[in-house]
Every structure is written in structure tokens, then in C-alpha cells.
C-alpha angles and dihedrals in degrees: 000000000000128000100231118108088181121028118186126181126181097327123190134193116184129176104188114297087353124092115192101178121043115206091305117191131182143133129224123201120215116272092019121144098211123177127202115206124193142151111255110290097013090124104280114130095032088057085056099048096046090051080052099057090243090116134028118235122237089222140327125071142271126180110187110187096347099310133117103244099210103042097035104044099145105042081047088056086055089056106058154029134243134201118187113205088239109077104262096188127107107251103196094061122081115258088259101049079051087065100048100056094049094046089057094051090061097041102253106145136132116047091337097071087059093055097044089043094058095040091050091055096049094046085065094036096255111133114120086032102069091119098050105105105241102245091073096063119092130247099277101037080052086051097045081045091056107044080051099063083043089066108027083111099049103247118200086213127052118192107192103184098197089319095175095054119149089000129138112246098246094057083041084057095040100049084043089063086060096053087049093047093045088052090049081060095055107262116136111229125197106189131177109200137163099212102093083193084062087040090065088057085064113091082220145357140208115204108210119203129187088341098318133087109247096184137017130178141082114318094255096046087046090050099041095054101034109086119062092219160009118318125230131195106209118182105191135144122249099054112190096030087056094051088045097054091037099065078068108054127097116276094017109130091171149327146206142186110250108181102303101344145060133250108207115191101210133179097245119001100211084050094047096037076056101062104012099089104040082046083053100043099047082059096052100265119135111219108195087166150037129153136140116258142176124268117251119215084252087063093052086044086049095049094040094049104034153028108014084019086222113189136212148168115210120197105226 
């Protein structure tokens, strides 16, 4: 038997003219936890839905837990569970009354509603609290809520479309202990998500691109061969017109605002460190630092899906 949970080969979506995945491929072992990173609009979510049986593809093939997507769209919908990034509970009923009514959606009735219930609850930290109405939790307890009604029938997949939005990091780190947890039982998790710090908690990651993936591989391996160069941190005012005049300087490959400070890909960091700041300086921009650093995976997610538009294909 193979070890994919999830096997896609050259999968296309089209609307119309319009063509929103591109001949996607990837495999996902079981118990993976496997992110898939993209500017808005790069193919995402429609990759998600379509692995969820949710859209049919224009062409290509998935297989999620063993069934044909597209012509077993219901029977793949039994086998997993799906989270959207917008809060898909109904707020006006009480936590339990929540569980219930997704534990009747996916057939889990008799003795064994009690059990997932209870687990479920446990699982968000909820027990004690199955009579609040749901509107009153926070953002992350709604969240927990919700992941929870998305397992209480033991799913072997699990799609999270941006599942920790708006959500304060502690509830992000918290509700990211559960995934890890769940895939240590067992359960196989494909997750998008914009926060690069919850990307490092993937075993490996595909960055998707206008409707292609650009990158896969583990997010080491992702980071460490994406950029064609060396990397700069260069602190200067003022800011955008520094990031204006330095696209034009020798050695600059490329460059980026990160907070409030620029990464400048270069050719050869000792080279460019050397004439950067006189170059700067001679245009009216301040530099009050410039050092080498190393690249974050939000630089390699910067330079993969932007600018230069670089691609790459790690092995992971």
C-alpha cells in the first residue's frame, strides 16, 4: 500500500477564461503535516476545495485517501475534515448544540456522540463551557470549537484553509499543538496559511504561484536554495526611496521592505557592503545600518513569489 495520503498530478481549475490552477502536482504522506504557501489569489484555496470534492477539476488527478476526487466526491467528503479560514460555526447556538449538529452531519450518533463530544471539548479546552453560546468565546476558543467539529468523526485528512486568521499567537500556538498532536495520531493535515513563523511547524511545504507551484520541500531546505545570492539587511530614510534607488545599484539582485528595514538580495555581500553605502549616500539616502543575515523563510516566500519571480524545485 502507498504512503500518500494525498496524490496530485497536473491538476487544473479553469472558470471560463480564467484558469486558477495551473497543472499542480504533489504527494502527501500520511501523518504529514504539509503547508501550502501563496500570494492572494495564487490557487490556494481552490486547490483545497477541489481535493475536498467541493470543485471539479478541469483536468489532472487527485486521489485523497485513496479516492478518486473527482469521481468520488462524496465518499472523499466522508473521509475528511475541512476547516475555511472564515468561521463556519453558528454563533447563536451554545458550543454543545455546535457538536451536535456537526456530529450529525457526519453520522456520529448512539454512545459514540457522547465520546467524541467529550473529547472534542476537551481537545479546546471547553469542558466546563458547553452551554456558553458561541458568540461569547474568543477568536481562538471559536477556532479550537471549530477544528474540533471538523474531527469529531475521525477523519484520515484534514484541509485547514487559513484555519489561525485574525487570531492572536498564542491561540495560533495553541491550536498548532493540536494539529501536531492529531498527526502524531495518525491524521494527515494540509494547511495554507500566511504566517511564515506557522509555516516552519509544516514537515514540508509547496509555494504556489499564479496557479503553479514555484518551490517544495521541507522549509529548511525551501529557505536555504531560494534565493540566487547573498542576503543584506539595510536600515536607511528614507525608506521607500531607498528601496526605490537601490534596485538600481551594482550587485542588487533584488530587494524588499521587511518591517522597517530592507532585504537586499546582492551578488556577493562583502562586494556589494562595500559600495552600497557610499552609492546611497551620494542619492540622498541615510544608511544607519548594513550587515549580512540570514534569509527567513519569508524572504524565500518573498523572492519565489515576487519580484524576479525565481523558481525552484527543492527535493525534500
Amino acid at each position: 500500500m502507498s504512503d500518500a495520503a494525498i496524490v496530485v498530478e497536473d491538476l487544473v481549475k479553469q472558470f471560463g477564461d480564467f484558469t486558477a490552477v495551473r497543472g499542480v502536482s504533489f504527494r502527501i504522506r500520511r501523518s504529514e503535516i504539509f503547508g501550502l504557501l501563496g500570494p492572494n489569489g495564487s490557487g490556494k484555496s481552490t486547490t483545497i476545495r477541489m481535493l475536498c470534492g467541493l470543485l471539479t477539476p478541469s483536468c489532472g488527478h487527485a486521489r485523497v485517501a485513496g479516492l478518486d476526487v473527482a469521481a468520488q466526491p462524496e465518499a472523499v467528503r466522508q473521509r475528511i475534515g475541512y476547516m475555511s479560514q472564515k468561521f463556519s460555526l453558528y454563533d447563536d447556538l451554545r458550543v454543545i448544540e455546535n457538536l451536535h449538529f456537526f456530529a450529525g452531519l457526519y453520522g456520529v450518533r448512539g454512545p459514540l456522540l457522547a465520546e467524541r463530544t467529550d473529547w472534542a471539548l476537551t481537545m479546546a479546552g471547553l469542558k466546563g463551557s458547553a452551554q456558553l453560546i458561541t458568540r461569547a468565546l474568543s477568536g481562538g476558543w471559536k477556532q479550537r470549537l471549530a477544528l474540533g467539529c471538523a474531527v469529531l468523526h475521525r477523519p484520515q485528512v484534514l484541509f485547514l484553509d487559513e484555519p489561525t486568521a485574525g487570531v492572536d499567537p498564542l491561540s495560533r500556538r495553541q491550536f498548532w499543538r493540536l494539529i501536531q498532536q492529531m498527526s502524531a495520531e495518525g491524521v494527515t493535515t494540509l494547511v495554507t496559511t500566511h504566517y511564515m513563523d506557522e509555516a516552519t511547524y509544516c514537515n514540508r511545504l509547496a509555494l504556489i504561484d499564479n496557479g503553479r507551484i514555484v518551490a517544495t520541500g521541507t522549509p529548511s531546505a525551501v529557505t536555504g536554495t531560494a534565493l540566487k545570492g547573498d542576503l543584506l539587511l539595510v536600515e536607511c530614510t528614507p525608506l521607500e526611496r531607498g528601496l526605490e534607488i537601490i534596485h538600481s545599484a551594482p550587485e542588487v539582485l533584488e530587494a524588499a521592505v521587511f518591517g522597517a528595514a530592507l532585504h537586499v538580495v546582492v551578488q556577493s555581500a562583502e562586494r556589494a557592503a562595500a559600495a552600497l553605502p557610499s552609492f546611497l549616500s551620494e542619492r540622498g539616502i541615510r544608511v544607519a545600518r548594513l550587515e549580512p543575515i540570514s534569509p527567513s523563510l519569508e524572504d524565500a516566500f518573498v523572492a519565489l513569489t515576487g519580484g524576479a519571480r525565481l523558481r525552484a524545485q527543492v527535493e525534500p
